[in-house]
DOLUMVO-81521 format. One record per residue: x, y, z of N, C-alpha, C in turn; residue in one letter; residue number from 1. Coordinates in pm, 1 decimal, always signed. Layout:
REM DOLUMVO-81521
<n.u = X; n.v = Y; n.w = Z; ca.u = X; ca.v = Y; ca.w = Z; c.u = X; c.v = Y; c.w = Z; code = A; pos = NUM>
...
This chain:
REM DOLUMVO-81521
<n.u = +11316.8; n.v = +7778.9; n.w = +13568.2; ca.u = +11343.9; ca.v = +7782.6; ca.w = +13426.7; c.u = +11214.8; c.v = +7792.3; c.w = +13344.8; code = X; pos = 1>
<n.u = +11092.7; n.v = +7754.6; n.w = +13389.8; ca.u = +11015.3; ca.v = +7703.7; ca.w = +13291.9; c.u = +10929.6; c.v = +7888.5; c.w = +13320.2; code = X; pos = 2>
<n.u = +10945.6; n.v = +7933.0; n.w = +13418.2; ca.u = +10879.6; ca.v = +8040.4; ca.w = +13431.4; c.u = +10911.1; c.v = +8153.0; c.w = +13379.0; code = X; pos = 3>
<n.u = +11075.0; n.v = +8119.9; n.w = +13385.9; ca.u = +11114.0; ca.v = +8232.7; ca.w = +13257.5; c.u = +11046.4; c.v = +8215.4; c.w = +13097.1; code = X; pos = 4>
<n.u = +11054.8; n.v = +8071.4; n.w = +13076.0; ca.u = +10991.4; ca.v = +8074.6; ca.w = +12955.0; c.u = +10890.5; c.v = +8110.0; c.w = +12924.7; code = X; pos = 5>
<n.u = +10775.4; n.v = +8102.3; n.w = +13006.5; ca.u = +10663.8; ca.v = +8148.4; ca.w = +13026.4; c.u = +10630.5; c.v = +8292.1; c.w = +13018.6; code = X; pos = 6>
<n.u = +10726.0; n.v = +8341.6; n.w = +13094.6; ca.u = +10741.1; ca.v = +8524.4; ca.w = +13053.2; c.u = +10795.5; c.v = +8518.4; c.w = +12979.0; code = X; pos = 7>
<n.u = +10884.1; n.v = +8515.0; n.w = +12910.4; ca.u = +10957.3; ca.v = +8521.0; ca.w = +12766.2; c.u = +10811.3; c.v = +8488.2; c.w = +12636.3; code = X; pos = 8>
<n.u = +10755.9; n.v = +8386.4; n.w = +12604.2; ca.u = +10612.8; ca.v = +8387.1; ca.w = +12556.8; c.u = +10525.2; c.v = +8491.3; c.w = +12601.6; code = X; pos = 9>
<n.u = +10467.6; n.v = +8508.8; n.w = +12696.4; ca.u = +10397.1; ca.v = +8623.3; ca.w = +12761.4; c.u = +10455.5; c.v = +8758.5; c.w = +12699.7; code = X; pos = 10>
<n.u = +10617.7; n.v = +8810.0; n.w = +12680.4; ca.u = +10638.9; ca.v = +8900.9; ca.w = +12641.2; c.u = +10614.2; c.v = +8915.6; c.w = +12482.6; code = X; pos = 11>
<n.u = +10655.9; n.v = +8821.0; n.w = +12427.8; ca.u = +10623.5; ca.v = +8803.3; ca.w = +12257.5; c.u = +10523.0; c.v = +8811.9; c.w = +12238.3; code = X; pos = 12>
<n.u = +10408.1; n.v = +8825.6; n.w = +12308.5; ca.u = +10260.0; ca.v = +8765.6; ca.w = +12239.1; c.u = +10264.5; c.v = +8936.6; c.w = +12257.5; code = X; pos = 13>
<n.u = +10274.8; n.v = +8959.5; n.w = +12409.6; ca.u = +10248.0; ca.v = +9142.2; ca.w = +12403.6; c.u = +10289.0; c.v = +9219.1; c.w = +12311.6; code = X; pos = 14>
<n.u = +10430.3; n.v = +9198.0; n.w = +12257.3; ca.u = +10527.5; ca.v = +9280.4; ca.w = +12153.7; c.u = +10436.3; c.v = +9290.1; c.w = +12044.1; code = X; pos = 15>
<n.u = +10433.8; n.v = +9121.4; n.w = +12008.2; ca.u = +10297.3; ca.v = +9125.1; ca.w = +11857.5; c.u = +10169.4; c.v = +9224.9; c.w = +11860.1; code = X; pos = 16>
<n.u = +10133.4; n.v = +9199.0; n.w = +11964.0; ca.u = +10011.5; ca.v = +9268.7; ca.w = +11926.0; c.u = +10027.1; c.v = +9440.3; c.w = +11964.4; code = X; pos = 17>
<n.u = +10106.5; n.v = +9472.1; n.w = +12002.4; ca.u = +10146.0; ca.v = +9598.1; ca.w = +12086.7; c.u = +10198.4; c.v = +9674.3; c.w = +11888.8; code = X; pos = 18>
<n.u = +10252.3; n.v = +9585.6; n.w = +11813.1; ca.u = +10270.7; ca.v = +9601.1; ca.w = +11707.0; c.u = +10161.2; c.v = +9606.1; c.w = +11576.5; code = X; pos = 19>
<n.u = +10072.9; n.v = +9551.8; n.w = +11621.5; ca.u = +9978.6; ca.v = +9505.6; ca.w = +11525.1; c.u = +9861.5; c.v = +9646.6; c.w = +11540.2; code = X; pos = 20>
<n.u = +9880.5; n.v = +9698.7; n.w = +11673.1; ca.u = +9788.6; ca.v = +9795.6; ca.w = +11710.3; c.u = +9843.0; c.v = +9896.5; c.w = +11669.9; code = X; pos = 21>
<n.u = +9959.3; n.v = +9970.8; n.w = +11654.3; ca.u = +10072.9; ca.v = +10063.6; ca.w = +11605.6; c.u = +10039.3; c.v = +10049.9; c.w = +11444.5; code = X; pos = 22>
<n.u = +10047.7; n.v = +9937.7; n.w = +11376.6; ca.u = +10006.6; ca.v = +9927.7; ca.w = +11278.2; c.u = +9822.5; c.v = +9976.1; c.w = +11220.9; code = X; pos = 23>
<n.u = +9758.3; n.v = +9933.3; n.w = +11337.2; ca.u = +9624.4; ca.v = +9978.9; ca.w = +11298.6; c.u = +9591.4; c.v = +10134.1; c.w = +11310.8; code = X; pos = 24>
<n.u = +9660.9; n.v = +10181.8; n.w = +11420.7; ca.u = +9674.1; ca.v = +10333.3; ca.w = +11458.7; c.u = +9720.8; c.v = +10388.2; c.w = +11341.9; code = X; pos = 25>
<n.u = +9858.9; n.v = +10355.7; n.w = +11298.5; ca.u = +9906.4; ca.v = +10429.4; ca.w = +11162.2; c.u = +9806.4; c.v = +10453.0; c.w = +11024.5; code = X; pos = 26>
<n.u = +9729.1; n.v = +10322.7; n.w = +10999.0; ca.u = +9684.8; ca.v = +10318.7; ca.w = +10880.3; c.u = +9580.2; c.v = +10379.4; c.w = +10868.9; code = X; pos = 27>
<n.u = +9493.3; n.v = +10382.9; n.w = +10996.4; ca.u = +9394.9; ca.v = +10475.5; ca.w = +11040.9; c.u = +9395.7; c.v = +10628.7; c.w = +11030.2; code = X; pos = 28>
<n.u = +9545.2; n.v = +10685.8; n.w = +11108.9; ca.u = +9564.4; ca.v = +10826.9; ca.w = +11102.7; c.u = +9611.6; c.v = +10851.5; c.w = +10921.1; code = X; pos = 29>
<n.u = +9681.2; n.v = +10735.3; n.w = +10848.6; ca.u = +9680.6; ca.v = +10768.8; ca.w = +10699.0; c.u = +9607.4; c.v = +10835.7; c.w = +10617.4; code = X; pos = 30>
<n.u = +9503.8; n.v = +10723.1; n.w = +10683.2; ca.u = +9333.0; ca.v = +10721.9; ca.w = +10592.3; c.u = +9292.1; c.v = +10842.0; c.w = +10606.9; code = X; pos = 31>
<n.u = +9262.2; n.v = +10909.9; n.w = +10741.3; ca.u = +9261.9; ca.v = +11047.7; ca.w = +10772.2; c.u = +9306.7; c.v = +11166.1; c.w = +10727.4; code = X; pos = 32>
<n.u = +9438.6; n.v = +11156.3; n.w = +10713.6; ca.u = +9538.7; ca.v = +11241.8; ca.w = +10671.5; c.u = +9471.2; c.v = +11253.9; c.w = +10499.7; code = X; pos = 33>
<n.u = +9481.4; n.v = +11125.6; n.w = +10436.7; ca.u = +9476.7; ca.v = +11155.9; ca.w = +10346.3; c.u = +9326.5; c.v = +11191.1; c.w = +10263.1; code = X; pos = 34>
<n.u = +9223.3; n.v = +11164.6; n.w = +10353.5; ca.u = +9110.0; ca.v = +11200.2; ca.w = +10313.6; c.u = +9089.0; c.v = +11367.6; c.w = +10335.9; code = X; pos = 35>
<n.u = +9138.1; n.v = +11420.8; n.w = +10436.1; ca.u = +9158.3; ca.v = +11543.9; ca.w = +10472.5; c.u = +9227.1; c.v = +11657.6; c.w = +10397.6; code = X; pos = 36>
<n.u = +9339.0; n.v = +11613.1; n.w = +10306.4; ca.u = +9417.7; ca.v = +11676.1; ca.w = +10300.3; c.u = +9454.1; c.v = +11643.3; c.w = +10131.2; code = X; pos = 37>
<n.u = +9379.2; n.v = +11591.1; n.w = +10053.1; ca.u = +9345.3; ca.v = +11571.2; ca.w = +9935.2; c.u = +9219.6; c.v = +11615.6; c.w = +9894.6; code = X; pos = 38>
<n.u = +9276.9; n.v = +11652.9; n.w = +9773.5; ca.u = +9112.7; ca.v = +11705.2; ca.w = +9667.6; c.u = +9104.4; c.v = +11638.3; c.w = +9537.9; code = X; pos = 39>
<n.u = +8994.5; n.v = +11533.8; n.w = +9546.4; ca.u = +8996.0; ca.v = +11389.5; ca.w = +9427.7; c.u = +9013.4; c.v = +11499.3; c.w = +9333.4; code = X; pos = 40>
<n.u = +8940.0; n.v = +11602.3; n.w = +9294.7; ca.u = +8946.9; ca.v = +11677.1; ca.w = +9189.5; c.u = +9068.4; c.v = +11725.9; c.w = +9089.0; code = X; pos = 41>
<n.u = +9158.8; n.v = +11702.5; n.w = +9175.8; ca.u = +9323.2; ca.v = +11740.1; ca.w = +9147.6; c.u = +9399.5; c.v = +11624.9; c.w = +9140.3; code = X; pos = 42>
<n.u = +9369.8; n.v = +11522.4; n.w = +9180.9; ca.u = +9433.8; ca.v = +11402.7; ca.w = +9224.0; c.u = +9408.8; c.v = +11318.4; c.w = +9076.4; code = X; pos = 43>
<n.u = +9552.5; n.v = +11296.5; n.w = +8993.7; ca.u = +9579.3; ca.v = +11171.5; ca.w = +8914.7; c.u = +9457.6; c.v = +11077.2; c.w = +8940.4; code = X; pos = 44>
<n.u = +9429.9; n.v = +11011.1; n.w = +8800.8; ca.u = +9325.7; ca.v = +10894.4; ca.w = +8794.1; c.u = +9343.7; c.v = +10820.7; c.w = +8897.8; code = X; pos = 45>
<n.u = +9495.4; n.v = +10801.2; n.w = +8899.2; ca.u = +9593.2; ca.v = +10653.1; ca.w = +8981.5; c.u = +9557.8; c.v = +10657.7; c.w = +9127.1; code = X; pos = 46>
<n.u = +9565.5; n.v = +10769.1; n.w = +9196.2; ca.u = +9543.5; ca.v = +10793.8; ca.w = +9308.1; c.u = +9432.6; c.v = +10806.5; c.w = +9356.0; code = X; pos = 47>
<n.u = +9339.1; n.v = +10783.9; n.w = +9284.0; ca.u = +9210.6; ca.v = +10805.9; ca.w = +9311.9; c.u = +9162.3; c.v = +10645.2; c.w = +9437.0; code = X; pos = 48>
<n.u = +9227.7; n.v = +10563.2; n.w = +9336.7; ca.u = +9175.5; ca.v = +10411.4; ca.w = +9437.9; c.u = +9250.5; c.v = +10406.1; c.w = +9534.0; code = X; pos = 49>
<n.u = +9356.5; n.v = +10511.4; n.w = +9591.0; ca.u = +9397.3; ca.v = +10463.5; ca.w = +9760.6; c.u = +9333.6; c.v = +10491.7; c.w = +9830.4; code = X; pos = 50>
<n.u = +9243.4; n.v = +10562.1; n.w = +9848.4; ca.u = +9164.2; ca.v = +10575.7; ca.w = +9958.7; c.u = +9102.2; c.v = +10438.4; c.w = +9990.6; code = X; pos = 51>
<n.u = +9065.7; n.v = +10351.7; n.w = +9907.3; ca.u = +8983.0; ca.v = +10254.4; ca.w = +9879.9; c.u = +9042.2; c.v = +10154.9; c.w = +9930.4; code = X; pos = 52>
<n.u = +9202.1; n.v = +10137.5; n.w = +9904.9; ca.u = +9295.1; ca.v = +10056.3; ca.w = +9980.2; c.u = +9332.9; c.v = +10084.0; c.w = +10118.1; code = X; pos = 53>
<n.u = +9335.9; n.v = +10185.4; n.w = +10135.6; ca.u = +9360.9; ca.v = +10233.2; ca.w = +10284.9; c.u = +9238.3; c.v = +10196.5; c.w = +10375.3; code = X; pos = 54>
<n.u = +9092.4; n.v = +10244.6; n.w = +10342.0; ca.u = +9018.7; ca.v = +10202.1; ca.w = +10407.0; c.u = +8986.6; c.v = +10033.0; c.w = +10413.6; code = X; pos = 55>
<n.u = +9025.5; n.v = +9936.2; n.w = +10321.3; ca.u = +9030.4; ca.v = +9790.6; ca.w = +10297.4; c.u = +9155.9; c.v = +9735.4; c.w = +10367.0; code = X; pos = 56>
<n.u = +9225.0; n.v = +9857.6; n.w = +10452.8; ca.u = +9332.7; ca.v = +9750.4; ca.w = +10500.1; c.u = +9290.5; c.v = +9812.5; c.w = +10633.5; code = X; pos = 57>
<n.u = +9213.6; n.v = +9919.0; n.w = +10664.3; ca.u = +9188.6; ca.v = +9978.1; ca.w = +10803.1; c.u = +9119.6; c.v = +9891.9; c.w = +10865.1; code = X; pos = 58>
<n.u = +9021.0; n.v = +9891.8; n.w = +10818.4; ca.u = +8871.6; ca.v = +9757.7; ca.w = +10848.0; c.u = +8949.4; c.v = +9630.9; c.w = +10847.7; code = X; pos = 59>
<n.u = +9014.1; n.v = +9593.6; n.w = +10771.2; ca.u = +9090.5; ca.v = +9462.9; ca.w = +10764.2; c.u = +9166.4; c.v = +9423.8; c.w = +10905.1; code = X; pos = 60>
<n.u = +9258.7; n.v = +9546.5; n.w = +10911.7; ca.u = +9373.9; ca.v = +9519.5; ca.w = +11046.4; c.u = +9241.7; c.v = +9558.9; c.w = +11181.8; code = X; pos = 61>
<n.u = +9131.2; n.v = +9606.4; n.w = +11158.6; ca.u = +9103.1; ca.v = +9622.4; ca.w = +11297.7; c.u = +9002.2; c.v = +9514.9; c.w = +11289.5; code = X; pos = 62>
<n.u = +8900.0; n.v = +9446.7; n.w = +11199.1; ca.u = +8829.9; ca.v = +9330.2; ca.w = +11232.2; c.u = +8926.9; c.v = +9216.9; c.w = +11247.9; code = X; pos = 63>
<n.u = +9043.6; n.v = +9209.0; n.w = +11195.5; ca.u = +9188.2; ca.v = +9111.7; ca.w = +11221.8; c.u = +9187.8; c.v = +9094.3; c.w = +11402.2; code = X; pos = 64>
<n.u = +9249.8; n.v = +9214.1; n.w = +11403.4; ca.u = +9251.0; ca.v = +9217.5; ca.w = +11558.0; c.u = +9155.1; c.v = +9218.7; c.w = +11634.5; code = X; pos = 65>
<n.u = +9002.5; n.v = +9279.0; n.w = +11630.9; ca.u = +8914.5; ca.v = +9235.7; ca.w = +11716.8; c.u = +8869.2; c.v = +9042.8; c.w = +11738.6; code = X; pos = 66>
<n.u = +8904.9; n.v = +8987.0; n.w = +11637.5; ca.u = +8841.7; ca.v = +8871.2; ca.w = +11604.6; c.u = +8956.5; c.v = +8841.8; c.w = +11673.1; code = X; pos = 67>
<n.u = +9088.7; n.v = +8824.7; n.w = +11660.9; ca.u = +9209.3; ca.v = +8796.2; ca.w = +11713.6; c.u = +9169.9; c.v = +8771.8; c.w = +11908.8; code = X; pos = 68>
<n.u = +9111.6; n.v = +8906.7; n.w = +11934.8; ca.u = +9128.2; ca.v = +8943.3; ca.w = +12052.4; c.u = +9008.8; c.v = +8848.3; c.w = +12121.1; code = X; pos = 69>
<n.u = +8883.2; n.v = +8886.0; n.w = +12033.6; ca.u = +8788.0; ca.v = +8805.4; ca.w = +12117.6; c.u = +8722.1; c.v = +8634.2; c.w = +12114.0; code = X; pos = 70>
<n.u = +8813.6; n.v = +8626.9; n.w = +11999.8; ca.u = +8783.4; ca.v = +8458.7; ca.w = +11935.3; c.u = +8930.0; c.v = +8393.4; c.w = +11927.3; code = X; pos = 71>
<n.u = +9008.4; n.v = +8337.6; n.w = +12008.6; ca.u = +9136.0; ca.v = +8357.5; ca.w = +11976.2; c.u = +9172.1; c.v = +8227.1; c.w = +11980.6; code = X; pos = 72>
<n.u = +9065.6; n.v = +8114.1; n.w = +11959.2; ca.u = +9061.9; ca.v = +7978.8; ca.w = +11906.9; c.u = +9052.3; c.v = +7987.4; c.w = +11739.4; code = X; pos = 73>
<n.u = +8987.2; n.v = +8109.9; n.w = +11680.6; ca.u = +8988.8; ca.v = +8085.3; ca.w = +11543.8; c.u = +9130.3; c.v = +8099.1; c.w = +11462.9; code = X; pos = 74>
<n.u = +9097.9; n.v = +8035.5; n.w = +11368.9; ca.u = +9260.7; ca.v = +7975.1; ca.w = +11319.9; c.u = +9296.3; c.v = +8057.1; c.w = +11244.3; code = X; pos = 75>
<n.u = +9409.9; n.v = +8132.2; n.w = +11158.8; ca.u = +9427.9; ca.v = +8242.3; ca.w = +11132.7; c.u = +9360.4; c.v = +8280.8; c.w = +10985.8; code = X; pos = 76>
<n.u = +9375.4; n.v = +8124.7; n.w = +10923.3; ca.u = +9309.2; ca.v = +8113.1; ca.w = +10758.2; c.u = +9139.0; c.v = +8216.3; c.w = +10780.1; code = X; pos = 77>
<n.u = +9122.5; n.v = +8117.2; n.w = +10900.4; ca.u = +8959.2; ca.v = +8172.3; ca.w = +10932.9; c.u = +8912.7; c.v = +8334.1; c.w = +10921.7; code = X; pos = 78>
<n.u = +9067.2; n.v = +8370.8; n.w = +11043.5; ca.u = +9061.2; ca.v = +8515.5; ca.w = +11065.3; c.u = +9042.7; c.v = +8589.4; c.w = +10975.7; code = X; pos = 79>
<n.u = +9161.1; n.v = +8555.7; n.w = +10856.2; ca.u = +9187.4; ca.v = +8701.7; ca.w = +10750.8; c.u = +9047.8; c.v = +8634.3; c.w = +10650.2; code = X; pos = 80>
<n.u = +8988.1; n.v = +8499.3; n.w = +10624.2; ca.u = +8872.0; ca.v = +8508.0; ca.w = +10588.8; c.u = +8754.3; c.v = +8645.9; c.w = +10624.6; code = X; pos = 81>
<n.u = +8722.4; n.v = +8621.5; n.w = +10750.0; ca.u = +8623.2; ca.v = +8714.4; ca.w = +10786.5; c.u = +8616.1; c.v = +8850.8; c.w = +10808.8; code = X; pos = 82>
<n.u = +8771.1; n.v = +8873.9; n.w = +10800.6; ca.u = +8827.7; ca.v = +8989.4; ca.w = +10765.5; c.u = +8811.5; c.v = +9077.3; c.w = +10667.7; code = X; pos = 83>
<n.u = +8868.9; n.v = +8980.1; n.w = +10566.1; ca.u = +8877.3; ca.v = +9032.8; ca.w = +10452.7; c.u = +8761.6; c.v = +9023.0; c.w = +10346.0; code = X; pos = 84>
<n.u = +8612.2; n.v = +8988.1; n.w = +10419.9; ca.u = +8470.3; ca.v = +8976.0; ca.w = +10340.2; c.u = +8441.5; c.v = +9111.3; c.w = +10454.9; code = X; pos = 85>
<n.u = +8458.1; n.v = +9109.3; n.w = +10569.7; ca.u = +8383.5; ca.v = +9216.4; ca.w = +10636.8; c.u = +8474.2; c.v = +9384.4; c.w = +10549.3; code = X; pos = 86>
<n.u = +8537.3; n.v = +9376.4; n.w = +10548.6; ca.u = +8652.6; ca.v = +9518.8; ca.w = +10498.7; c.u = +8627.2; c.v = +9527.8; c.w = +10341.2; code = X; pos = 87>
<n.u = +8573.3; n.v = +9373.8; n.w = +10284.2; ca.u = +8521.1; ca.v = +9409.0; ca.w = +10169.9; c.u = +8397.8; c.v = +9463.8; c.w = +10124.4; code = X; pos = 88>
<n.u = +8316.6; n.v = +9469.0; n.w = +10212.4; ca.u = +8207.8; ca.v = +9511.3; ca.w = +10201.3; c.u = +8130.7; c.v = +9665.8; c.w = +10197.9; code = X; pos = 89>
<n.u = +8179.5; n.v = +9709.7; n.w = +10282.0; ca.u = +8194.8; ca.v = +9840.0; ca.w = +10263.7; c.u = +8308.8; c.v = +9927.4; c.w = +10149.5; code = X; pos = 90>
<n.u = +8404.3; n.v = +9867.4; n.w = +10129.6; ca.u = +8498.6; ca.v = +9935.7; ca.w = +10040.1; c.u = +8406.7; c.v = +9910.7; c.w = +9928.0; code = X; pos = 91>
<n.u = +8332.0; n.v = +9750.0; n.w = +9855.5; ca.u = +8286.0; ca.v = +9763.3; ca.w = +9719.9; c.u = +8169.8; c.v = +9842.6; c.w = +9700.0; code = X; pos = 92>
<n.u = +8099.3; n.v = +9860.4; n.w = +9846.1; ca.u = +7939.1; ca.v = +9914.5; ca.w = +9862.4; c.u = +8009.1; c.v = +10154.2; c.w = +9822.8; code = X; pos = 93>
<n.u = +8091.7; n.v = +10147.7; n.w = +9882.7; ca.u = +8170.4; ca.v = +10265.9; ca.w = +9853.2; c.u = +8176.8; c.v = +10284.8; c.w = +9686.4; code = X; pos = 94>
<n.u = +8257.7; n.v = +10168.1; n.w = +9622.2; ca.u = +8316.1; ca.v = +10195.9; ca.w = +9509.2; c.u = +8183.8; c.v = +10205.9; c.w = +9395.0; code = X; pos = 95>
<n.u = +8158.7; n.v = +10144.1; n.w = +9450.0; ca.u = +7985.5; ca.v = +10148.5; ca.w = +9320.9; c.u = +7907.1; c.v = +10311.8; c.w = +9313.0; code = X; pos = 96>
<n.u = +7956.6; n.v = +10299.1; n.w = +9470.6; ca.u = +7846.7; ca.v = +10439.4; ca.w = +9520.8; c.u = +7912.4; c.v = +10586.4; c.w = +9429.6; code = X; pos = 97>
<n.u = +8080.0; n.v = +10586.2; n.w = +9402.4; ca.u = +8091.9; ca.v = +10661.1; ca.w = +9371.1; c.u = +8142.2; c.v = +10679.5; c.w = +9248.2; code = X; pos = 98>
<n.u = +8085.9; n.v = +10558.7; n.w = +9157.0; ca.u = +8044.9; ca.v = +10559.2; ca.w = +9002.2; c.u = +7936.4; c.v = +10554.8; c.w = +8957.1; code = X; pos = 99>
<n.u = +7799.8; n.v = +10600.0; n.w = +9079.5; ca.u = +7702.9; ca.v = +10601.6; ca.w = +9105.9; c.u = +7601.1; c.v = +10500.8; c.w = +8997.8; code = X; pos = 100>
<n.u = +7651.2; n.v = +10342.2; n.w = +9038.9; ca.u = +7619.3; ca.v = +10231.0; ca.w = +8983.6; c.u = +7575.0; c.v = +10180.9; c.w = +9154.8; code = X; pos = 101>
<n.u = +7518.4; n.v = +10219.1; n.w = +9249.6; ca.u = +7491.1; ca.v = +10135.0; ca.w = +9305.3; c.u = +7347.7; c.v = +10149.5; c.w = +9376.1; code = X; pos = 102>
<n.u = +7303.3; n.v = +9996.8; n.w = +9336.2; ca.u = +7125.1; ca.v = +10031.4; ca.w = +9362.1; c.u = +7073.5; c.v = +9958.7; c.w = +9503.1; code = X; pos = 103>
<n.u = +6980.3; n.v = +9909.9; n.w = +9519.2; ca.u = +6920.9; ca.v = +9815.8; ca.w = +9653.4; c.u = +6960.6; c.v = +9666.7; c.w = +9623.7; code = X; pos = 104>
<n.u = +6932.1; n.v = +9651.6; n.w = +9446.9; ca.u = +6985.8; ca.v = +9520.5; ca.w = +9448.8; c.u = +7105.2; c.v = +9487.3; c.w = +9470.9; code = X; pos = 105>
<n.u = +7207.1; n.v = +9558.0; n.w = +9445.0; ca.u = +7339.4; ca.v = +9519.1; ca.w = +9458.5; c.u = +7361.6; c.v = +9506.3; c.w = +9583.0; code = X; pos = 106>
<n.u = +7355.6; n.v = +9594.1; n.w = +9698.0; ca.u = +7339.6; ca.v = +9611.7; ca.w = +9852.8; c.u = +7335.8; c.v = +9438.4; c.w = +9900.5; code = X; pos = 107>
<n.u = +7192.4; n.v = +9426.8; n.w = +9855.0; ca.u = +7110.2; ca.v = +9301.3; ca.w = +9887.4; c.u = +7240.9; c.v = +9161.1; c.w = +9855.9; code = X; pos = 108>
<n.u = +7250.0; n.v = +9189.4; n.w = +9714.0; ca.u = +7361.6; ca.v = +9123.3; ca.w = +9651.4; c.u = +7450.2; c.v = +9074.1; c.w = +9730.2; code = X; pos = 109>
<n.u = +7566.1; n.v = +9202.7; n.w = +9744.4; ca.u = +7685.9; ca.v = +9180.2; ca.w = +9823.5; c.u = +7666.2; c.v = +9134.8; c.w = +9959.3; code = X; pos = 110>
<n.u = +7542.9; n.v = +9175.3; n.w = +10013.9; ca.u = +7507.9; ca.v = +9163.2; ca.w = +10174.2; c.u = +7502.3; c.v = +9018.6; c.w = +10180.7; code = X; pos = 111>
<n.u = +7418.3; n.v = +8908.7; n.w = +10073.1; ca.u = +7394.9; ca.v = +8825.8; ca.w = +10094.8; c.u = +7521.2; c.v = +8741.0; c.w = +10078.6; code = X; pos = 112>
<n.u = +7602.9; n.v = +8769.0; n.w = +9954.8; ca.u = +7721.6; ca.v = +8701.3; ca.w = +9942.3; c.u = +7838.0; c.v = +8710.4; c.w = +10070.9; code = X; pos = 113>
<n.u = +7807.2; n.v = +8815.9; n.w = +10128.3; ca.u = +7914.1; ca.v = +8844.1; ca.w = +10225.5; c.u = +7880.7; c.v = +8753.2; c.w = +10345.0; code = X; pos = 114>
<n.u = +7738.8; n.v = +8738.5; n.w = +10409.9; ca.u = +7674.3; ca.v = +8651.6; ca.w = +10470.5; c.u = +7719.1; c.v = +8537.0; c.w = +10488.4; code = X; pos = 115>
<n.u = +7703.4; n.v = +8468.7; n.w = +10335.7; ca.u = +7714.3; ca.v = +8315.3; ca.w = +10253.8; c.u = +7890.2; c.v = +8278.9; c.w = +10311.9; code = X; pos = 116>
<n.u = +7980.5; n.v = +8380.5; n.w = +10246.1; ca.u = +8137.2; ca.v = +8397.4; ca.w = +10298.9; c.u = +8172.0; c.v = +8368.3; c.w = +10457.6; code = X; pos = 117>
<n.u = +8048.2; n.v = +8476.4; n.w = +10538.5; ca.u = +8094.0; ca.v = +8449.0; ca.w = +10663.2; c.u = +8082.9; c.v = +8263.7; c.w = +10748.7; code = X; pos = 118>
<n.u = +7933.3; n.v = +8274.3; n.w = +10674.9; ca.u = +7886.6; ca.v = +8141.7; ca.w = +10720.3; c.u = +7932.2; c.v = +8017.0; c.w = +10702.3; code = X; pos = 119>
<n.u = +7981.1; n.v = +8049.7; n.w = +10510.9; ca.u = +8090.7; ca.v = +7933.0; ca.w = +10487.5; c.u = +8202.5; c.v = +7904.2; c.w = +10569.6; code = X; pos = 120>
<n.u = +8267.5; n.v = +8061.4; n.w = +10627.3; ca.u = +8404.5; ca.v = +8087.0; ca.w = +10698.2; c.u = +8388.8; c.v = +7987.7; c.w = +10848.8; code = X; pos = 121>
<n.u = +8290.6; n.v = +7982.1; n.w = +10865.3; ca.u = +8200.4; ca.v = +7960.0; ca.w = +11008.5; c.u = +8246.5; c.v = +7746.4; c.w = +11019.2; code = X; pos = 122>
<n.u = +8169.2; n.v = +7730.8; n.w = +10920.1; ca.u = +8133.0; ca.v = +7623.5; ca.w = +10904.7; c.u = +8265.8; c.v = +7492.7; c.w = +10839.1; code = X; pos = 123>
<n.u = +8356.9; n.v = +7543.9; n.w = +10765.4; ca.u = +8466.1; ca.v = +7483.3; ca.w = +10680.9; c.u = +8521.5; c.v = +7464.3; c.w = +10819.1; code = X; pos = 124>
<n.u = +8614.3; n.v = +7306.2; n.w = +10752.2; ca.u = +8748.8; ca.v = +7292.8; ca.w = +10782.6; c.u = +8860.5; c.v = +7312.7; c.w = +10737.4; code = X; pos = 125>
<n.u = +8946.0; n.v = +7380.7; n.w = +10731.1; ca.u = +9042.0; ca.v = +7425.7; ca.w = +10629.2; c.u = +9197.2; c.v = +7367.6; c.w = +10682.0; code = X; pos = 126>
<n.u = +9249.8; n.v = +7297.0; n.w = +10592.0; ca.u = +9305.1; ca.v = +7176.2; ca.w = +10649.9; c.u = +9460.3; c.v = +7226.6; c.w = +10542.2; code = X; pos = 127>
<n.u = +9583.6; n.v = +7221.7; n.w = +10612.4; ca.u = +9697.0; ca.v = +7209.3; ca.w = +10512.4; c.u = +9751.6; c.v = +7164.9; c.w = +10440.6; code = X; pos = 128>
């Protein structure tokens, strides 16, 4: 009995992540698709910031899951923490770049704050 349960868990954990990767594949070939196959030039104001979201959830779901995969004591608050400073970093270092507001200091800036985020992420107890 207990070994069925054991595979029964064993199968759920696979399903999840067998899902989570389907999910990263999709949002990935999106990002693609839609960087490819769009011309900002033509493209509504509105539409201009998905790219920006697509790539902030690409980086997101795949530092999610690498951290998932290779740290898999960290607690999930932790996860989408370091996640979501690493996926931010490049999307804001992007967005500056292409209102061409972005200099060495800012770089320095965000680099250091993102740092400060990870290290805090590192160091907290984050308690319910």
């Amino acid at each position: 009995m207990e070994t069925a349960t054991v595979l029964n868990m064993k199968a759920k954990a696979y399903a999840i992540r067998f899902k989570r990767v389907i999910r990263l594949v999709l949002v990935w070939v999106v990002l693609f698709l839609w960087l490819s196959l769009t011309d900002p030039r033509k493209l509504p104001i509105v539409f201009l910031i998905v790219p920006f979201g697509l790539l902030f959830t690409a980086i997101f779901l795949t530092v999610s899951l690498l951290v998932s995969r290779f740290f898999p004591r960290v607690t999930e608050l932790k996860r989408r923490l370091v996640a979501s400073s690493l996926a931010g970093l490049p999307c804001f270092l992007l967005l500056l770049s292409s209102v061409d507001q972005l200099t060495w200091r800012d770089v320095a800036l965000i680099a250091f704050l993102s740092i400060f985020l990870l290290f805090y992420a590192s160091r907290a107890r984050f308690s319910n």
